[in-house]
N, C-alpha and C positions, 0 to 999 in steps of 0.2 A: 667844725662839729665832730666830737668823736664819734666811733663806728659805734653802732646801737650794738647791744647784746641780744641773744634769742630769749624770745617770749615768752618761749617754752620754761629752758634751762636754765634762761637767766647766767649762763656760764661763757658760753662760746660765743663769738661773733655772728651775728646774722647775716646771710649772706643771699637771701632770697625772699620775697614774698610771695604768700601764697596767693594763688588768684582766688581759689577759693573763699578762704576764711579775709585776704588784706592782713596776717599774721607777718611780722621778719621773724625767719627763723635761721637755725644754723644746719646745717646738711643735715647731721644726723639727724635730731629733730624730725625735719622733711622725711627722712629714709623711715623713721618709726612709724609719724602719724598717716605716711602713705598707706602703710602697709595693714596697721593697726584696724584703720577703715576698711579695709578689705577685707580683712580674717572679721571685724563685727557686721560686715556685709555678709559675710559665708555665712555665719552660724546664727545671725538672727534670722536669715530666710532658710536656715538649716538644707543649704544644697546637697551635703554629701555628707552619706556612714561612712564609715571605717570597711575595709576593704575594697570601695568604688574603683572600678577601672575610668580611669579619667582622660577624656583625649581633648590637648589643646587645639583650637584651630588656629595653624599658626600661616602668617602668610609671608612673613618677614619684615612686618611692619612694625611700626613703631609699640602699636595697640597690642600685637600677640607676644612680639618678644619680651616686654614687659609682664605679661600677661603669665609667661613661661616660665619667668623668673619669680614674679612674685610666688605663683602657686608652687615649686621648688620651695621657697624661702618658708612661705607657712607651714606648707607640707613637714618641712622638718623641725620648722618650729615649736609650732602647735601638735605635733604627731597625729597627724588629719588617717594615719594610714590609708594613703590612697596610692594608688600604679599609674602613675603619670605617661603617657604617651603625645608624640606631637601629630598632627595629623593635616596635611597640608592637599590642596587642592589648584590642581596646574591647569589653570582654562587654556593656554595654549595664545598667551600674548606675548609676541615676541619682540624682544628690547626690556619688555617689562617681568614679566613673570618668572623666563628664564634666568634673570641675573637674580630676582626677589627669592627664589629657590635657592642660590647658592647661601646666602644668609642662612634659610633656614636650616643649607644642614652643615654650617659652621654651628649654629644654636643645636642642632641635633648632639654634637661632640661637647658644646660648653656645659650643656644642661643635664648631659648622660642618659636621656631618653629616648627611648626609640619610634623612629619616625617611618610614616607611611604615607606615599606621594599616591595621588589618585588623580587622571587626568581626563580632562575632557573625551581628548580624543579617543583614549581606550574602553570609556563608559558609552558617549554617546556618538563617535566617530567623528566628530566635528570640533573643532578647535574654535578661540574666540575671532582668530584673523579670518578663517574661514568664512563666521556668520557674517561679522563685519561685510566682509566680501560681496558678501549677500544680503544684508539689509541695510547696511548703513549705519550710521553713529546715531537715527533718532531714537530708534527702541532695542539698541544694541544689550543697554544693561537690564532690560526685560527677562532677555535669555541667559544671560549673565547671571544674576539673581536666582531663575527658577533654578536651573542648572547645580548653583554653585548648593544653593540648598538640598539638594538632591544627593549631589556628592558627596557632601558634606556626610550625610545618614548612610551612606552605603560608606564610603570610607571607615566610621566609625562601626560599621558590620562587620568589616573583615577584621578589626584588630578586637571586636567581639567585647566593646566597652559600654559602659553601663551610662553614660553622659558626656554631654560636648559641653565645655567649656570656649566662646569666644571673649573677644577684646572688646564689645560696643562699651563704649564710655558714656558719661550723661550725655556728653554733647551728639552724638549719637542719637541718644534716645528722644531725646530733645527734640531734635530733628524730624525725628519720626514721628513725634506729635503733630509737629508744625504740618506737616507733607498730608496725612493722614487728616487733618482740620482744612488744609486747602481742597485737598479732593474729593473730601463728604466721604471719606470711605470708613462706613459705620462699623463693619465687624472686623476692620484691624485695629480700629482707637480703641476697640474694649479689650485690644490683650498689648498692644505696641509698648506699655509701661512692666508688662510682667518680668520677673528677673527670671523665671522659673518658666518654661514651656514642653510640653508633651504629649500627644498626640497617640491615639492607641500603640499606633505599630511603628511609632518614632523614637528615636533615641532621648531619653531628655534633655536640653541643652540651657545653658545658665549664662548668666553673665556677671560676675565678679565685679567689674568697672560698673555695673550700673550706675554706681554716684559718684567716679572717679572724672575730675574735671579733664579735657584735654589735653590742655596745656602743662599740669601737673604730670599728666605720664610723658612727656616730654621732657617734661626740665630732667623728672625720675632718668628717664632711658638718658637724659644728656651727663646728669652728676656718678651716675653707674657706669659711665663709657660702656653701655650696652650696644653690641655689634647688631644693627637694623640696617633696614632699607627704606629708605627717602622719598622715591619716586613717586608720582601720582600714576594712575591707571592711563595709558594714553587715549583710553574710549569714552572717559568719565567728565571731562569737561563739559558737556554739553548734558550731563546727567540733571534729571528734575531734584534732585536733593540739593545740587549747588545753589539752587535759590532761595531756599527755606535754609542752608549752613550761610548763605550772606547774609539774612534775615536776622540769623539767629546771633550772629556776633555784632553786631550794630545795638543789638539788644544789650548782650556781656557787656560792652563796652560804655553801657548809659547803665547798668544795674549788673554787677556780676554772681546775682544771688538767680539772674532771670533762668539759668538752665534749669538749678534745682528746683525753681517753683513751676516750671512749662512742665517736669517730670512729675511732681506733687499734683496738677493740674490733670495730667492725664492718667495720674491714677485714681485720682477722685469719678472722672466720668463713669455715671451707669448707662448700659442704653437697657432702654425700655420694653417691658416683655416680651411685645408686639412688635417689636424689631428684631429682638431674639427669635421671635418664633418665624421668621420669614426669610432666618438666614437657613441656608444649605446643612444637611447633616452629612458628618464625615463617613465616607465610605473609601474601599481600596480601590484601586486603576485599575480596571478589568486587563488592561493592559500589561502591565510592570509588577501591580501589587505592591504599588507607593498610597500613601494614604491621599488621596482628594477628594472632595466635593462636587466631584462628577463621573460621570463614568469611566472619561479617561483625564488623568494628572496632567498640570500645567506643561511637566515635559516632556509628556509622551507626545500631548496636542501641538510644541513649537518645534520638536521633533519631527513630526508627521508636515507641520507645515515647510521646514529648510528642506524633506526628502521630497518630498512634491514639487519643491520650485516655489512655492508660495507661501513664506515666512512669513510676511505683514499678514494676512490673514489668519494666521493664530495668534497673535498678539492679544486679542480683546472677544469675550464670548461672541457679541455682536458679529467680529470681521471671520468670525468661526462659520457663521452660515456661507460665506462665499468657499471656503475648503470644501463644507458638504455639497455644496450646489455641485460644483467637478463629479462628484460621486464618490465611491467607498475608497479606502486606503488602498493599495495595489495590496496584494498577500506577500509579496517578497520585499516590504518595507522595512527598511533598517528598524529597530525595536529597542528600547533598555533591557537589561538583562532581570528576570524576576526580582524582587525586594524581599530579599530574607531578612527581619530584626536579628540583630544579636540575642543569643540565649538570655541573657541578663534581662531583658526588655520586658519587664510584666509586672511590676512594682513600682509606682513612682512615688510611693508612700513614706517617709523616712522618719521612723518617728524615737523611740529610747536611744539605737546605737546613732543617730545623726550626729557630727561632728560638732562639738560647742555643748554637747547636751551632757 
């Protein structure tokens, strides 16, 4: 049988199919319509004007260095005029994190952007081996999580940028239906599909790949010889998302259309006034002066729990009464440092100069 031609081109040899569309196509092809989808991802959900200070979150993974590249490649493509920065977050896992770091700043020299490393330890004085240490591998990526999003906003403070840019792919989001519909947790299903999020006194942050298949920025980062890092998280095996990412490819693999429509699926849900009206209104951490829904923020309260001795008991508002039951915080309790927004932070409005308009 001779070798098919691309579907596209109709010129070159096909040399892949897509998992997406079941298309053969030929690299280039692939390299376009990757990308194409991502610049009509930008600018139909009009993420960014023209002058945006823009910081990637990059971790040295598969998801952001592609992630770095594309937005480089549109960037100059398209004349998005935007100030590209990488922005990287060291929880302080060792075997893993420290070698995923050296990636990012070989990416820091390939991409000519400047990078700013932000670490656990120097934010909240605890590292990931640390907590490990101390609570174990079952609600490990709890603090992982609250943490890593914490830093994430302060990192992108200091370098004074106007939006975070990460790598979640559909399959990702997907996911994040799945996990959010096993656990009834009503007021993440009604934003977990947004590609857009912001929050008074938070940075805004986006997500590019929201319809970008997995596997696709894979084959992407494999046909680019793009220099990433491989490794999985060594604390994440036992994470509650691996059940709903096994779910979720057993699925792909009987319907490969099921990601985009699990994501179609959870943007369609309303919830209902009267469950709007019984969720929490957003206020700041009397503590930090991060944005939470309680007096004090997810990481001042698992913060307060590792300096006490008693982690498991900020996990879950519930195990939060046994903290108080002990009595009040000592006053020479380790603390996060204030939460100042970037100057930029007071617009999340984008509307004649947005990029695509």
């Amino acid at each position: 049988m001779p070798p098919r031609t691309c579907a596209l081109c109709n010129d070159a040899r096909a040399i892949l199919k897509r998992p997406k569309t079941g298309q053969q196509i030929c690299k280039d092809c692939f390299f376009y319509v990757f990308e194409t989808e991502v610049h009509n991802t930008i600018t139909e959900a009009q993420l960014f004007k023209r002058g945006d200070r823009v910081a990637i979150g990059a971790s040295g993974g598969k998801d952001s260095t592609v992630l770095a590249h594309v937005m480089k490649t549109l960037n100059e493509r398209y004349n998005y005029g935007l100030e590209l920065f990488l922005l990287s977050i060291d929880e302080g896992i060792t075997g893993y994190r420290d070698d995923s770091l050296e990636t990012v700043k070989r990416n820091q020299q390939q991409y000519d952007m400047p990078l700013k490393i932000l670490s656990y330890d120097e934010l909240y004085g605890w590292t990931m081996d640390a907590i490990v240490s101390q609570v174990g591998k079952k609600n490990n990526c709890t603090f992982c999580g609250v943490f890593r999003r914490q830093a994430l906003d302060r990192g992108a403070a200091i370098l004074n940028v106007d939006h975070i840019v990460t790598g979640h792919n559909a399959d990702d989001i997907a996911e994040t239906v799945l996990m959010n519909i096993m656990r009834g947790d009503i007021a993440r299903l009604g934003r977990c599909t947004s590609i857009c999020t912001q929050g008074e006194d938070t940075i805004k942050r986006s997500k590019p790949f929201k319809y970008a298949y997995e596997k696709e920025i894979v084959m992407y980062a494999y046909f680019k010889k793009l220099d990433y890092f491989s490794t999985e998280c060594i604390y994440s095996p036992d994470a509650y998302r691996g059940h709903a990412r096994a779910f979720l490819k057993d699925l792909e693999a009987a319907r490969p259309s099921a990601i985009i429509d699990i994501i179609h699926s959870g943007e369609a849900f309303e919830i209902k006034e009267d469950v709007k009206a019984t969720q929490k209104i957003q206020q700041t951490c009397k503590r930090c002066g991060y944005m939470s829904s309680n007096e004090l923020c997810k990481a001042c309260t698992l913060l307060e729990g590792l300096e006490r001795g008693m982690a498991q008991a900020a996990v879950t508002d519930r195990a939060r009464k046994k903290l108080d039951a002990v009595g009040p915080a000592p006053e020479n309790l380790r603390q996060i440092p204030m939460f100042k927004p970037p100057s930029g932070v007071h617009n999340s409005t984008h509307v004649a100069a947005s990029v695509g308009t």
